[in-house]
C-alpha positions as CSV (number, residue, x, y, z in Angstrom):
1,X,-22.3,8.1,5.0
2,X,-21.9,4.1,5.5
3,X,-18.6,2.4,5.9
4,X,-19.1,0.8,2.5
5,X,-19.6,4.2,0.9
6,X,-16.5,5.6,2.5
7,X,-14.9,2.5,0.9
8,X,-16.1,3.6,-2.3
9,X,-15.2,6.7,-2.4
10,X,-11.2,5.8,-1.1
11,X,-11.4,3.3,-4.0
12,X,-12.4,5.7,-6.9
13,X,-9.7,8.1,-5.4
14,X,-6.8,5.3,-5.7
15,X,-7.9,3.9,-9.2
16,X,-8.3,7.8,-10.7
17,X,-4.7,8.0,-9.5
18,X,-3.2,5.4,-11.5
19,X,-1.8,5.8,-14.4
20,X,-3.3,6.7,-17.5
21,X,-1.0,5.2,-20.6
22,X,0.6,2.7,-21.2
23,X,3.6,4.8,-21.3
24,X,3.0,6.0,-18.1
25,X,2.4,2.2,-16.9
26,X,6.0,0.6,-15.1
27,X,8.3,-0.7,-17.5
28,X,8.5,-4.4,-15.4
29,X,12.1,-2.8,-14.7
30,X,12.7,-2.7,-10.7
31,X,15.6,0.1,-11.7
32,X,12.8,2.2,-12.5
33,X,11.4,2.0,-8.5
34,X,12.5,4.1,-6.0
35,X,15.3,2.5,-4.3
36,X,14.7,1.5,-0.4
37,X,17.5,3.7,0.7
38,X,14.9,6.3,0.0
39,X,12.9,5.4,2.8
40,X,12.3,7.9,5.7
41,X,14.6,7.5,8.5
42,X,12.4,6.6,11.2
43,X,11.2,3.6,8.7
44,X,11.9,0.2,10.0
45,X,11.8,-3.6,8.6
46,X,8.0,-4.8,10.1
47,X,8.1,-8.2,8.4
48,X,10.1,-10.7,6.3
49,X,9.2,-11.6,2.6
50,X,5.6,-12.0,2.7
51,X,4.7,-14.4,-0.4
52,X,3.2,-12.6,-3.6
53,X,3.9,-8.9,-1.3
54,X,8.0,-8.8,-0.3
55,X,9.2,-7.2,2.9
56,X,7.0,-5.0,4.8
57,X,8.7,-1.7,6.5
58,X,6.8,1.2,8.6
59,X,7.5,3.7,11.0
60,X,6.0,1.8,14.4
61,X,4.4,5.5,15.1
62,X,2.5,5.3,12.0
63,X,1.1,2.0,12.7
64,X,-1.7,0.5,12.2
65,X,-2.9,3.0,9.6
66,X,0.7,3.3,7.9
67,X,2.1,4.0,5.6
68,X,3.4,0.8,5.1
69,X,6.2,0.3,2.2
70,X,6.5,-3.1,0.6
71,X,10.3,-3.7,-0.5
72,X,11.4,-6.1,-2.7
73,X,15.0,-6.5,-4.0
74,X,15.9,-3.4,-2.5
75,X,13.3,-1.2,-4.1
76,X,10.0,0.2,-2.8
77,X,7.3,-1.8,-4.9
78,X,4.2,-0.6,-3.5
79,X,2.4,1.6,-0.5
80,X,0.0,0.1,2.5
81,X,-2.7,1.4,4.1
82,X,-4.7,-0.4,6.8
83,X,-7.8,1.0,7.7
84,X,-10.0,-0.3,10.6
85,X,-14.0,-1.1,9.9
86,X,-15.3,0.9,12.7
87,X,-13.5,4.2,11.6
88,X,-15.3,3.5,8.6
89,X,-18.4,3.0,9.7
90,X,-18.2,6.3,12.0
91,X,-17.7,8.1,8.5
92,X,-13.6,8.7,9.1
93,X,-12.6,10.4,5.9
94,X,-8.9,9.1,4.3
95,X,-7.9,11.8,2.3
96,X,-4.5,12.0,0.4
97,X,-3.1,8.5,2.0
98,X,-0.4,8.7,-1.0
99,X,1.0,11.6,-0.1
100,X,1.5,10.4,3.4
101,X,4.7,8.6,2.3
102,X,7.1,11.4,2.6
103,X,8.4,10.0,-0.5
104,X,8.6,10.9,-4.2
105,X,6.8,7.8,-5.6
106,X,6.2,6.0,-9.1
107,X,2.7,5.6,-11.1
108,X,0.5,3.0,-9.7
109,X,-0.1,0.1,-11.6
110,X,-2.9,-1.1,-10.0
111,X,-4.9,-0.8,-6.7
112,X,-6.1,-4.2,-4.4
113,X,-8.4,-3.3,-1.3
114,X,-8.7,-6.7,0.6
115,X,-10.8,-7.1,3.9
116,X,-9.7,-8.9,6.6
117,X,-12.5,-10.0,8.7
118,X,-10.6,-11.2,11.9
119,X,-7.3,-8.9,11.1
120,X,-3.8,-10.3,10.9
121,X,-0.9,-10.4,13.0
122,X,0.0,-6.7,13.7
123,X,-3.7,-5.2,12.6
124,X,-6.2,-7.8,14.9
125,X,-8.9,-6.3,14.1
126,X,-11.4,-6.1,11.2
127,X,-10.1,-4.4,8.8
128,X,-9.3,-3.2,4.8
129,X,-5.9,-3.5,3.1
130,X,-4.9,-1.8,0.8
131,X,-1.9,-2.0,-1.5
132,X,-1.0,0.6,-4.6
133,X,1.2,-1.3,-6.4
134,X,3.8,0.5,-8.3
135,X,4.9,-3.2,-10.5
136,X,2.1,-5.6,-12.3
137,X,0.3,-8.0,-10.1
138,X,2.1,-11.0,-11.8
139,X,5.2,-9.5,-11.0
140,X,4.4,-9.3,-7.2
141,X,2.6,-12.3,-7.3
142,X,5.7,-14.0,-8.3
143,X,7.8,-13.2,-5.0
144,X,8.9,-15.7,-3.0
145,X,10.6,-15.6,0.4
């Protein structure tokens, strides 16, 4: 199977987990979020506010793949994934990544899968991010460091 069917298939898996009503949809109401206390204990702070994202926390041993827990105000606003090209392209299977949190999280809002071509600092390499947001994209968009 090619990389971009794996891709595919991860995507379809994310977006049939989101949620399903508008009732079920987050209430714009950070309360409602899992609060960062939450996080598992071996979890540390990765990065500072990222713009449009918040803080980024992981367990180091986890790393690169994650997951990766974006915090903003305190609360757990969404769940990272980073998976590498080449593991793709070898036809490396992602099953489950939400469970992986050790967590008890929210309904997504929404799903963004964004390749980066030359990496980023901490993930140099080619690679996909991906982000299941648990708050609307204008409402992460709108954080600031």
């Amino acid at each position: 199977m090619t990389a971009l069917r794996h891709l595919a298939a991860i995507a379809l898996t994310i977006i049939l987990a989101a949620p399903t009503s508008a009732h079920d949809a987050p209430t714009g109401d950070l309360s409602d979020l899992p609060d960062a206390s939450l996080l598992p204990a071996d979890v540390v702070q990765v990065s500072g506010v990222v713009p449009g994202m918040g803080e980024h926390w992981a367990n180091p041993a986890d790393l690169p793949l994650g997951p990766i827990y974006g915090v903003s105000e305190g609360k757990i606003i969404f769940l990272e994934f980073m998976i590498d090209r080449d593991s793709l392209a070898k036809g490396q299977s992602y099953l489950e990544l939400a469970s992986k949190a050790g967590i008890a999280l929210p309904p997504i809002d929404h799903t963004d899968i964004g390749w980066e071509p030359n990496g980023h600092e901490g993930f140099e390499v080619p690679h996909y991010d991906i982000h299941m947001y648990f708050v609307t994209h204008a409402e992460h968009e709108a954080i600031k460091p």
